[in-house]
C-alpha positions, 0 to 999 in steps of 0.5 A: 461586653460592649457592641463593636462599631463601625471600624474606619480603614482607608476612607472605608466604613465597615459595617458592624456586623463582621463576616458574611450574613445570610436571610432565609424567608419562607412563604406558603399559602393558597388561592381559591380563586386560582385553586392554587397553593404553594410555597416559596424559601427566599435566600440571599446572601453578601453576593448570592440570592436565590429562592426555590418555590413549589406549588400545585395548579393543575398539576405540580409547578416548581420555580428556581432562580439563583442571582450571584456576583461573579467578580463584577459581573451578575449572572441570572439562573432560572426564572427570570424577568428580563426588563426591556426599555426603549428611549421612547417609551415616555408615556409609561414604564418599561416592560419585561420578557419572561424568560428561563435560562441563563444570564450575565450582565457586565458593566463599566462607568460608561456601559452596560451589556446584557446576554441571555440564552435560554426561552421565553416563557408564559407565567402560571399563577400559581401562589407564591411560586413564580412558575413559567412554562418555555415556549420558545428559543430566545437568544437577547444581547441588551446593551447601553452607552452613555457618551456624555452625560446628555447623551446615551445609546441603546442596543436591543437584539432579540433573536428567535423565530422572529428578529429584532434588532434596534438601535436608539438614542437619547438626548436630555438637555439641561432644561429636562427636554428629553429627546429620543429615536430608534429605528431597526427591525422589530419581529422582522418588519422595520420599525421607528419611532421618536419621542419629545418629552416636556410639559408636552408629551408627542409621540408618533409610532409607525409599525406593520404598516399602521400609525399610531398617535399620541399626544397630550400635556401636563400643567404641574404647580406645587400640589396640582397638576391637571394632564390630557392625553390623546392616545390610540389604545389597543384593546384586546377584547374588541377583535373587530376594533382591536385599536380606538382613539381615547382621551385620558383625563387626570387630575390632582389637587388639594381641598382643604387638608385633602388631596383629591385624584381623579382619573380616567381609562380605558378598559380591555372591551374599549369601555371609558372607565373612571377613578377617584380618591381623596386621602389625608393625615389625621394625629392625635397629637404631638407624640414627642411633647404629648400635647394635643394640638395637630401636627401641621404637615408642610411641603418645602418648595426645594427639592435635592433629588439623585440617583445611587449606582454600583460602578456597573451602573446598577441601582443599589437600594438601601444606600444612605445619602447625608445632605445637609444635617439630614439623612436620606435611603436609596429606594429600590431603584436606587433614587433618593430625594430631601425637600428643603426649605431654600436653595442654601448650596447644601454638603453631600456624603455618602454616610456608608456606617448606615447603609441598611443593604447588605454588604460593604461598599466604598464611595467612587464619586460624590459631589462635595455639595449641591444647591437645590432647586424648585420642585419639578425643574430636574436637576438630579445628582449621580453618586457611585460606590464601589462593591468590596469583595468580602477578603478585601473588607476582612483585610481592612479589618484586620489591619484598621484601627479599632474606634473607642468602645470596641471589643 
């Protein structure tokens, strides 16, 4: 009997499996270095995932967590990992409260609100179980506007024995210049800072009574790129100068068929520490002719990069993006990118027959073509899709017509 294909209703690829498919995973292991051992079983589902871990670190620890869709909105139980971005943080990536409780994020094309209530909690490293001890009452409201596409605003309350409240903006021009404010009260002291990002990176931070400064710049042309930064970096092991000023070197460049990185860094006791590495691609041969002269591997000068999201504004992972005679997958944060040999205006699709997440989607909006552009001048594309709920995919099933070579 012949598999099925993908049936077509309505401008909507079905994908081939029918009905709703559920993942198990089950983990287990131990650490001598912790004396720690435990196990996890991970499941997730058309709309749910969850996982329920065990583990025993001076003492028995267990872990729960359960994320599942509730119409269009998300709601988060047990462990979990709250991420918190500020539009200023240009000099490095968003960082995260760990938290136990209850969760529910709402979104629109424009907005997107979070609410928790619950506690902050400490991580315990017990292997393979994301075990948190509570430590105190924590209410979060988290919210974000986006009132046109250059311009976005952000809400970030925190509410326990300390407050925080704050206010941000975001302004990106067309020429990739990003610019950023936000200003409240953070752990109940005011609180503001901005930030410019380009080529140069300043940043001038003002908070319980202590400035902090730190500027630099990145020269970037094709495969090297040479930054320097001047930061003051807070160094937890000197209690006595808990804060020193540093300079932060990093260096990228091809020798030959090598690409060689060098870096350097400061360490929590202050110390300047130094890293580097140099990689390449070594083939036997051409695998599909057989023969045995190297693959020459080349870099294209264009680039076509985007972003793939739900209608709440959510990254969807796994999202297949044809540009051109080409196919591409949205990464975990839901970002794609092709490099092509000229800026040719190039076609876009969603190809939803190929999607590898799970579920079913729709296309919301996608433009029809793009023309891309040089390696490094931002210019990234922003496709939608909707989420179909599970009647509404075996409706069109039901109804849709069957392609040649379906049973």
């Amino acid at each position: 009997m012949a598999l099925p294909h993908c049936n077509q209703h309505r401008g909507v690829h079905l994908r081939p499996a029918c009905g709703i498919r559920t993942g198990v995973r089950a983990a287990t292991g131990g650490s001598s270095l912790h004396q720690g051992y435990g196990g996890a079983l991970n499941v997730w589902g058309d709309r749910f995932e969850g996982n329920v871990g065990v583990g025993y670190l001076d003492g028995v620890r267990l872990s729960v967590f359960l994320k599942r869709l509730v119409g269009t909105d998300t709601l988060r139980l047990g462990n979990d990992m709250i991420p918190v971005r500020f539009v200023t943080d240009v000099f490095g990536s968003s960082h995260s409260i760990l938290a136990q409780g209850a969760g529910i994020r709402r979104g629109t094309k424009r907005s997107q609100l979070y609410a928790f209530v619950g506690a902050s909690a400490n991580a315990t490293p017990a292997p393979f179980v994301n075990a948190l001890r509570h430590d105190q009452i924590v209410g979060i409201v988290q919210g974000v506007r986006q009132l046109s596409p250059a311009v976005r605003t952000t809400m970030h309350a925190l509410f326990s024995s300390r407050q925080t409240i704050l206010q941000g903006i975001e302004w990106t021009l067309p020429n990739g210049l990003e610019l950023g404010s936000i200003g409240g009260v953070g752990g109940n002291q005011p609180y503001a800072s901005a930030s410019l990002a380009l080529s140069l990176l300043q940043v001038l931070t003002h908070a319980n009574d202590r400035t902090s400064v730190s500027f630099g710049g990145t020269f970037a042309t094709g495969l090297t790129s040479l930054g320097l930064d001047y930061q003051v970096v807070h160094t937890p092991y000197r209690p006595s100068q808990p804060f020193v000023p540093t300079v932060a070197l990093t260096v990228r460049l091809p020798l030959g068929n090598y690409r060689v990185n060098a870096s350097s860094f400061v360490s929590p006791d202050g110390r300047v520490n130094y890293a580097g590495f140099a990689s390449t691609f070594f083939y036997a041969g051409d695998v599909l002719t057989g023969a045995t002269k190297p693959v020459e591997i080349r870099f294209e000068r264009f680039i076509v990069e985007g972003t793939v999201v739900d209608e709440a504004g959510a990254s969807v992972d796994g999202a297949a993006i044809a540009i051109g005679n080409a196919t591409v997958f949205s990464d975990s944060r839901g970002h794609f990118f092709l490099r092509l040999p000229s800026n040719r205006v190039v076609s876009v699709r969603v190809a939803l027959e190929e999607f590898i997440t799970d579920g079913y989607y729709e296309t919301v909006g996608v433009p029809a073509s793009v023309r891309p552009t040089r390696d490094g001048q931002r210019a990234p594309i922003r496709v939608v899709v909707r989420r179909l709920h599970p009647e509404r995919v075996q409706d069109g099933a039901d109804s849709a017509d069957t392609q040649p070579g379906s049973t």
